[in-house]
C-alpha positions, -999 to 999 in steps of 0.1 A, spaced: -147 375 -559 -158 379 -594 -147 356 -624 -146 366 -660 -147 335 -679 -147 337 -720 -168 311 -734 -162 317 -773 -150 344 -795 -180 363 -790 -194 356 -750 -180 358 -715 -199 351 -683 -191 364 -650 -198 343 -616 -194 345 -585 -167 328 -566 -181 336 -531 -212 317 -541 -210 278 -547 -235 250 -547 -221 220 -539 -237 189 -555 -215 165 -539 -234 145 -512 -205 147 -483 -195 109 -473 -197 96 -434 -193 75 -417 -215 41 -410 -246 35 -437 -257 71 -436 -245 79 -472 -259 61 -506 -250 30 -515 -252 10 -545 -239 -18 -558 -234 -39 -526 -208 -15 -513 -199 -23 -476 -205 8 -454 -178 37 -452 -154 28 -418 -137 58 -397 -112 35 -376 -94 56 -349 -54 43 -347 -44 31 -315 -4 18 -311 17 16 -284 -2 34 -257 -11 62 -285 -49 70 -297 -59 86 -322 -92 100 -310 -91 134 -286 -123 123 -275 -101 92 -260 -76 115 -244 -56 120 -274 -34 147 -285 -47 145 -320 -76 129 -342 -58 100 -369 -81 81 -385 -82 53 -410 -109 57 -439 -120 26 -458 -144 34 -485 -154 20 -523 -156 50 -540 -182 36 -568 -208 27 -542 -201 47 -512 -214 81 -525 -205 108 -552 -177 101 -575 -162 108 -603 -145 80 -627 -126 79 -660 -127 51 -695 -103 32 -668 -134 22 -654 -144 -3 -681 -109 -9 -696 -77 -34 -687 -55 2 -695 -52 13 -664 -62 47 -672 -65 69 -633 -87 98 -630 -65 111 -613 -43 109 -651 -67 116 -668 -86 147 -657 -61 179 -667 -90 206 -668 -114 218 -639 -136 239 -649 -164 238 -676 -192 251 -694 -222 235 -677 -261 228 -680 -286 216 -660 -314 196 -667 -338 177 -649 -354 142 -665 -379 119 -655 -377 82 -663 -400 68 -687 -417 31 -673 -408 3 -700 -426 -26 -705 -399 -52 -682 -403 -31 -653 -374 -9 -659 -371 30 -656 -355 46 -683 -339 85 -690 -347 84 -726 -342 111 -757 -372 137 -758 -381 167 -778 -375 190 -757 -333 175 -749 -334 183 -788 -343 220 -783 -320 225 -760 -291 252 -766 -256 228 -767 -236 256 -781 -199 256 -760 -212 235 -734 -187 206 -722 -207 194 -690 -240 182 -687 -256 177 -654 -294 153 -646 -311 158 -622 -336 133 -619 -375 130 -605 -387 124 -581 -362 144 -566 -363 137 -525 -340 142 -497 -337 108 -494 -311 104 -523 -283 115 -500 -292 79 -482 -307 58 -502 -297 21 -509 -298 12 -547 -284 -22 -545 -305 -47 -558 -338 -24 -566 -332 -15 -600 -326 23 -603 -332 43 -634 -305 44 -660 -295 60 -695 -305 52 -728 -280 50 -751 -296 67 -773 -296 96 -749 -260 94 -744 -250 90 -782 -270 124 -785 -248 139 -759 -214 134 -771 -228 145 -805 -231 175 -791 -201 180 -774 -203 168 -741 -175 155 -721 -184 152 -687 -218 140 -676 -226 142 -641 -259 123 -627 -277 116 -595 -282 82 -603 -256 50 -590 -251 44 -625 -257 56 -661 -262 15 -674 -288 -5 -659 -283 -24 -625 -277 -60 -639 -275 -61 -677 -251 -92 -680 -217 -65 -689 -233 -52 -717 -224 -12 -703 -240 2 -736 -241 36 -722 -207 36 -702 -193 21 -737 -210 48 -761 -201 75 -738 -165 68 -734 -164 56 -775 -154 23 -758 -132 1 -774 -130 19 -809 -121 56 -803 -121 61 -765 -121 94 -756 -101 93 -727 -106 130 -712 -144 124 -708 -151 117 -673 -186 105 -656 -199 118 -626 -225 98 -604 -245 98 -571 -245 135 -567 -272 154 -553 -289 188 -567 -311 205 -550 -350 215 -562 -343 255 -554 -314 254 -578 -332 261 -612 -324 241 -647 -298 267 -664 -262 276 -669 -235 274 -652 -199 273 -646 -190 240 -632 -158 234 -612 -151 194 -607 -134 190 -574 -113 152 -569 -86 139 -551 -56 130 -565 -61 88 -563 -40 69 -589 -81 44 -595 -99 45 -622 -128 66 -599 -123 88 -568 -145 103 -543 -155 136 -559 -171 174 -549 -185 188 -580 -191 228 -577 -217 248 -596 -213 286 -598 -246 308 -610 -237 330 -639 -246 364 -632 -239 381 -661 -236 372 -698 -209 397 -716 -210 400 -755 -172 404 -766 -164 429 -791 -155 413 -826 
């Protein structure tokens, strides 16, 4: 199935349906999934009541289940200005659009001198074409398998400058997606500088911007373009479980005038 999508007055692109890439890392059950932030593991309970299981396994007629999860540590997510504000603001209320102009890039942290690990402004971010694009997606290095697993709590990942992030919004972006647990440091006393300049926190919030975290792209999938579909469930929270959705542009259509 083949999309036409009209970026501006003066480009389309054209993707292919029938060809995803899923970034989200898929949440199950026990420890196997990454956790940050002290989460306790994701729990599959089967429901057993008055003679009736839940589990065909067990002799049931059907699988029921109870899920128990904490959807900012258990895995990917998605989570709105809610996050860091008393408004209860829902991503679920707050997300009305799906699809987006993406781009890809992949970072490396730069070592400061307390030990931290830091995705900082560079040249070549600078360079970058920003024109139309809403979405922004990091990838991060070292880039290993092992992020679909790993533990973050308490071993103090790599986070955002905010000088980084107040480059971003300036150009336009309005939904940042990253493989990291967090865009702000592990511990940093509240301070949430990046969270806050993102989100324009407390003095002109934008409330449609929306940050994605702990999602997982592949090496193969090259730095680029793309259209970018962000999958969620409908959960009144200020973050949900999440399945963001890249599609590969095959075809870049200029529009007559």
């Amino acid at each position: 199935m083949i999309a036409r999508i009209t970026i501006n007055d003066l480009q389309a692109i054209e993707v292919d349906l029938n060809q995803p890439i899923d970034i989200s890392i898929p949440i199950k059950e026990g420890s196997n999934n990454p956790n940050c932030y002290w989460a306790e593991p994701v729990k599959f309970e089967t429901i057993r009541s008055d003679g009736f299981v839940g589990s065909v396994a067990e002799g049931g007629s059907v699988n029921y289940q109870k899920l128990t999860i904490t959807p900012h540590g258990n895995g990917t997510h998605i989570e709105c200005y809610g996050h860091i504000s008393n408004s209860g603001a829902t991503i679920f209320s707050q997300l009305k659009s799906y699809h987006f102009y993406a781009k890809l890039i992949t970072l490396s942290p730069e070592k400061v001198a307390n030990g931290d690990q830091v995705i900082k402004l560079t040249p070549e971010i600078e360079k970058e074409n920003w024109n139309d694009v809403k979405a922004l997606i990091i990838r991060t290095t070292p880039n290993n398998e092992n992020k679909r697993t790993r533990s973050y709590s308490g071993k103090n990942p790599a986070y955002l400058s905010e000088e980084l992030i107040r480059f971003i919004v300036k150009k336009g972006i309005e939904h940042l997606l990253i493989d990291l647990p967090s865009l702000d440091k592990e511990v940093d006393g509240g301070a949430l500088m990046a969270h806050k300049a993102f989100w324009g926190f407390p003095n002109g919030i934008r409330k449609y911007a929306t940050v994605t975290e702990l999602i997982f792209v592949r090496n193969d999938i090259p730095d680029a373009n793309y259209l970018l579909n962000l999958q969620t469930i409908g959960l009144e929270m200020d973050a949900a479980p999440c399945k963001p959705t890249l599609y590969s542009i095959q075809k870049l259509i200029t529009l007559n005038s």
